[in-house]
N, C-alpha and C positions, 0 to 999 in steps of 0.2 A: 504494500500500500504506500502511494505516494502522492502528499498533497503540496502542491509548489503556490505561494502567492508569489505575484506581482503585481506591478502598478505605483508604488508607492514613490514618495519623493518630498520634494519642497515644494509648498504654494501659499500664498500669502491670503489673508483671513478675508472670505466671500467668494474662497474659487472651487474649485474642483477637482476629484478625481475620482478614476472607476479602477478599483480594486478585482484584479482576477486571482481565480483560484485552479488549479489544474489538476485533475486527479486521477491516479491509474490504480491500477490492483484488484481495483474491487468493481460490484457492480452501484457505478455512480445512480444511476437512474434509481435504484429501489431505494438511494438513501436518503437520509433528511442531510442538509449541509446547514452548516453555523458561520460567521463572522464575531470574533471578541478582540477584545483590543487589552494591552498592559502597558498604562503612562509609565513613567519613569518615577518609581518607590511608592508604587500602589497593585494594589490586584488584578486577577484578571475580572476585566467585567464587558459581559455577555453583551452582544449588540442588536444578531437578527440573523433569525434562519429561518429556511426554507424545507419545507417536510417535497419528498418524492410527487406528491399531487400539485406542487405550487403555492399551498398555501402559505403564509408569509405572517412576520412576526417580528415586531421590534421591539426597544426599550424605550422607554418613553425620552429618554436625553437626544436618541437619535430622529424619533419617529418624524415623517414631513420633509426631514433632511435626508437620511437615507434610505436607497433604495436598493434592495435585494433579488439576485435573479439567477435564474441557472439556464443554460445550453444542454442538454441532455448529449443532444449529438458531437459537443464538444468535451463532454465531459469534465464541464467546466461551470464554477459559480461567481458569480459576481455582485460586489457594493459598487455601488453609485455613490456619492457623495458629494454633495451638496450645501452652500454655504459655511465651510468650512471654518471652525473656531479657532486657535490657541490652546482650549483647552482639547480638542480632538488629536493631539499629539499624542501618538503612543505609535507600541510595533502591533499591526494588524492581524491576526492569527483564522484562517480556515479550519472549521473540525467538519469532519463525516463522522455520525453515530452508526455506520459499518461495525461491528463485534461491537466492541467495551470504546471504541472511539480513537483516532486516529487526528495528530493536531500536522500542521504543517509548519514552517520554520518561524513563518510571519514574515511580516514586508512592513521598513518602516515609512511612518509619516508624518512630517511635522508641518505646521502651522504657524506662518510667522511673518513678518514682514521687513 
């Protein structure tokens, strides 16, 4: 099982970026896929996933702003993200709940001007 984020980088606060996630091993299609983020000396905290039928789920800090989405034939999920804070800094991390769960390395992102 392997889960690769990209996309991440530098953009100054009210821009954007779309977050991919790329996964092999396993069968992507029957899984649910996750986005969570870790700022710099604080936890992980959950952002917005995506169950195998589409339906879709955020946390309230992100919701409006980000948007969650999967390619099945890509075998690939992706954030959107939108209006970008300061405080949205942190390293981006992809989960599949495939078995017991599977994270991928993260992609970081910061917000700054």
């Amino acid at each position: 099982v392997q889960l690769v984020e990209s996309g991440g980088g530098l953009v100054k606060p009210g821009g954007s970026l779309r977050l991919s996630c790329a996964a092999s091993g396993f069968s992507f299609s029957n899984s649910a896929m996750s986005w969570s983020r870790q700022a710099p000396g604080k936890g992980l905290q959950w952002l917005s996933g995506i169950r195998n039928d589409g339906t879709t789920y955020y946390a309230d800090s992100v919701k409006g702003r980000f948007v969650i989405s999967r390619d099945n034939s890509k075998n690939t999920v992706y954030l959107q993200m939108n209006n970008l804070k300061p405080e949205d800094t942190a390293v981006y991390l992809c989960r599949s709940d495939y078995e017991s769960g599977y994270w991928g390395q993260g992609t970081q992102v910061t917000v700054s001007s």
